[in-house]
C-alpha positions, 0 to 999 in steps of 0.5 A: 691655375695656382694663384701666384700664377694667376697674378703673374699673369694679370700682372703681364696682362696689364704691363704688356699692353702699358709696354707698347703703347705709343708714348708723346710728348701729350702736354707738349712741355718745351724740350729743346737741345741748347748744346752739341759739343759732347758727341757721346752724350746720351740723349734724354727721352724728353717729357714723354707719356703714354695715354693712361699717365698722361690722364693720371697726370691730367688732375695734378698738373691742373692742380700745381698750375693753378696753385701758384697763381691762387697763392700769388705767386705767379701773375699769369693763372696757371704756371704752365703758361710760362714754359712755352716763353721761358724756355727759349730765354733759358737757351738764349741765355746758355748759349750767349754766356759762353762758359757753357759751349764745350757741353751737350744740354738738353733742357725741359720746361714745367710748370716754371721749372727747369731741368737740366739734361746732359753731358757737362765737362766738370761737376763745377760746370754743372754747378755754373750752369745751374746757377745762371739758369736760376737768374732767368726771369720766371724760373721758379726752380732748377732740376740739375741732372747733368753728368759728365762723360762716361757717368751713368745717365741720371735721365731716361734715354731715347729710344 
């Protein structure tokens, strides 16, 4: 066999299995949908890992949740902790506002972070949105990834 074709076919060999494993949600990050007016709006895939990344990430993600308490920068020991009762006040908070009804957001929690996923009506809107989750307690940063119709999805998909 040629070496180039003896590294494509390695190359296949290791790709094709990774390509049909199962993928989840392994770390079971908060992902929830907090608006529905955007019908058209791609859904995002959410926080999915096959097997082998989610232990690839196991190391790191032990690493970034116990920093922050070690820097004193979150009260709780490891910042993951937050998520699962952050998220549910980030879309209490979207959806008690009021400017943000006639969107279709998504949203996902990490490590006292936040991003955003979806479909809004102006750059403007996406700027607001991002702006008013940042004032929900224990939110340490926003990741704004909202779009609006007919833009190119900025997120993977669902399947």
């Amino acid at each position: 066999m040629k070496p180039v074709a003896w590294v494509l076919a390695c190359t296949l060999a290791v790709a094709l299995p990774t390509a049909a494993q199962q993928r989840s949600n392994a770390f079971d990050d908060p992902f929830v949908q907090v608006t529905s007016a955007i019908a058209a709006c791609p859904v995002p895939a959410g926080p999915l890992y096959t097997e082998q990344e989610a232990r690839d990430a196991a190391h790191v993600r032990s690493h970034h949740g116990t920093s922050c308490y070690r820097s004193g920068r979150c009260r709780l020991p490891n910042s993951y902790l937050y998520d699962r009762e952050m998220i549910p006040r980030v879309e209490q908070y979207i959806r008690l506002d009021g400017r943000f009804n006639d969107t279709s957001v998504w949203v996902v929690g990490e490590r006292r972070l936040v991003t955003l996923l979806g479909c809004v009506q102006s750059k403007e809107q996406a700027d607001a949105l991002e702006k008013a989750v940042w004032l929900v307690d224990d939110v340490m940063g926003v990741i704004n990834y909202l779009g609006v119709p007919g833009e190119a999805p900025r997120y993977p998909l669902a399947k």
